[in-house]
Residue frames as a rotation matrix with the C-alpha (Angstrom) as fourth column:
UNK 1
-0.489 -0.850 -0.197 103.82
0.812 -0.525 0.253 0.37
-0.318 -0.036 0.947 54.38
UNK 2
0.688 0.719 0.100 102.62
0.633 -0.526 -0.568 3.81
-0.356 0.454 -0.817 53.77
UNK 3
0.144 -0.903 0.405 104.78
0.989 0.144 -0.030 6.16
-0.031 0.405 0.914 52.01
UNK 4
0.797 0.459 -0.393 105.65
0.434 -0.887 -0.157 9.99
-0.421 -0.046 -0.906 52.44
UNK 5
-0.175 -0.904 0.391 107.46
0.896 -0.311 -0.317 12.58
0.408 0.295 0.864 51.55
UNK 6
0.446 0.111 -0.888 108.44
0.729 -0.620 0.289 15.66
-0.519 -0.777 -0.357 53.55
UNK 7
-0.011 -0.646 0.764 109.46
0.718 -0.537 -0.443 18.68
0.696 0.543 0.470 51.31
UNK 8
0.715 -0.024 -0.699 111.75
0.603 -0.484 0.634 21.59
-0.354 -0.875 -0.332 53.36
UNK 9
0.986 -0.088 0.139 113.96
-0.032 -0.932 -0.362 24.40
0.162 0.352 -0.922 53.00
UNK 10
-0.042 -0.974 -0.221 117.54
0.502 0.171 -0.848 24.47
0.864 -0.146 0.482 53.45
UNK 11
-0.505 -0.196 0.841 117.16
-0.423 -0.792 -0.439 27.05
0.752 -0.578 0.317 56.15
UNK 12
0.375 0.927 0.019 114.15
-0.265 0.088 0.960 25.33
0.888 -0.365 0.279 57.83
UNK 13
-0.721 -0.672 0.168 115.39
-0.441 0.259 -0.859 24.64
0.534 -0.694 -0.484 61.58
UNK 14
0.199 0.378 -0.904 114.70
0.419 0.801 0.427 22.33
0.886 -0.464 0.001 64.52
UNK 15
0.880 0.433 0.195 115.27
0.057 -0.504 0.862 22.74
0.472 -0.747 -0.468 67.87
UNK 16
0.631 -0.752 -0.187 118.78
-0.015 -0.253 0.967 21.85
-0.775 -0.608 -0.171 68.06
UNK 17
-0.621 -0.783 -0.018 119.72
-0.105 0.060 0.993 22.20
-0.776 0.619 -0.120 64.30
UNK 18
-0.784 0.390 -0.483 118.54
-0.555 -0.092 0.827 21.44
0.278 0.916 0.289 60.88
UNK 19
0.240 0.953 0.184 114.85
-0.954 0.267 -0.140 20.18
-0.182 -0.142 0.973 60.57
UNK 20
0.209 0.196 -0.958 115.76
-0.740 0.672 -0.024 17.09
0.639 0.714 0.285 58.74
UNK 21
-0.614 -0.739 -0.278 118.22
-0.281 0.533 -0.798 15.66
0.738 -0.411 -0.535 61.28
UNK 22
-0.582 0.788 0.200 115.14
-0.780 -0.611 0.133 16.15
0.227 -0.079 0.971 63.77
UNK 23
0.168 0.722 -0.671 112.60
-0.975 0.224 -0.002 14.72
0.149 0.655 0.741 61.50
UNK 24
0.102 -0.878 -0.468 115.32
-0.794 0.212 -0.570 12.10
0.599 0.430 -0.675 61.19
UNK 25
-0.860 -0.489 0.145 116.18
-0.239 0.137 -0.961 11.22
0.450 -0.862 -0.235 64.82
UNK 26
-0.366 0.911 0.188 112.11
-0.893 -0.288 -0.345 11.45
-0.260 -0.294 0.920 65.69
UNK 27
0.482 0.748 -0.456 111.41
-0.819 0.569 0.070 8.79
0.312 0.340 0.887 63.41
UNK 28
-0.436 -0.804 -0.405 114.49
-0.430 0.581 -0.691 6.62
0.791 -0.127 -0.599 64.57
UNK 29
-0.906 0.176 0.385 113.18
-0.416 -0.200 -0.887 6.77
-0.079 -0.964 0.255 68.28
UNK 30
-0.073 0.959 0.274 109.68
-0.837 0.091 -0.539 6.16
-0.542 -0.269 0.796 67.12
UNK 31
-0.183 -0.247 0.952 111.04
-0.087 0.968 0.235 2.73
-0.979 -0.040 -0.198 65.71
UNK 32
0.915 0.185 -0.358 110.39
-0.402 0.458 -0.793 3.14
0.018 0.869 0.494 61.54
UNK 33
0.667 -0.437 0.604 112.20
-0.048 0.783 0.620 1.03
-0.743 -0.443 0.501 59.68
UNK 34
-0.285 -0.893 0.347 114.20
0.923 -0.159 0.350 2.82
-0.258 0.420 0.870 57.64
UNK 35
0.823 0.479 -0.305 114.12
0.214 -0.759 -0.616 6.59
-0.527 0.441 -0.727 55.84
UNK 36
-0.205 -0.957 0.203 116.07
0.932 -0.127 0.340 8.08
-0.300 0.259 0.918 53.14
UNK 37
0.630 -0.033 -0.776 116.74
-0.024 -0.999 0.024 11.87
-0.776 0.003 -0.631 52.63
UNK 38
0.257 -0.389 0.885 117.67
0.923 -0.171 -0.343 13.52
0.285 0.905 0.315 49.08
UNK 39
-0.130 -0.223 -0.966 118.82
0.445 -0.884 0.144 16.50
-0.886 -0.411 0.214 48.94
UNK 40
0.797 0.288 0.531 117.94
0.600 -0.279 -0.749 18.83
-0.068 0.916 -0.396 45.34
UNK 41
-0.521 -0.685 -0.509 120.80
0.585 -0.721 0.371 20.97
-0.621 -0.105 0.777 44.46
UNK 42
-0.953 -0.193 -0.235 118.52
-0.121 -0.469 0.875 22.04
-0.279 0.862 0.423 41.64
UNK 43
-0.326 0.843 0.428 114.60
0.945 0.293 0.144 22.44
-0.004 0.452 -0.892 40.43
UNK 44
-0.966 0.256 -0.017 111.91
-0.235 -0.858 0.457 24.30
0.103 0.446 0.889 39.27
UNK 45
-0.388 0.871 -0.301 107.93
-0.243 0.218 0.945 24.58
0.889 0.440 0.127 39.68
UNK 46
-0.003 0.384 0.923 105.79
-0.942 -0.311 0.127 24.44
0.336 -0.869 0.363 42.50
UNK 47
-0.474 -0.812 0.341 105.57
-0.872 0.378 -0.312 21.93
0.124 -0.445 -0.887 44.65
């Protein structure tokens, strides 16, 4: 297993909509076996 994390913008788009959904839908198709998506309502400090 290798782990990642993808950090994005609220604003960031895709081609037909938010990036994440995308991101999302990309990895579905390309068979992973699972992802989960946070959302921050809140933070501080670079990244």
């Amino acid at each position: 297993m290798l782990p990642a994390q993808i950090f994005l913008d609220e604003g960031d788009e895709g081609p037909n909509g938010p990036l994440y959904e995308y991101i999302l839908r990309y990895l579905m198709k390309g068979g992973l076996k699972g992802a989960t998506l946070y959302r921050a309502d809140f933070g501080f400090g670079s990244r």
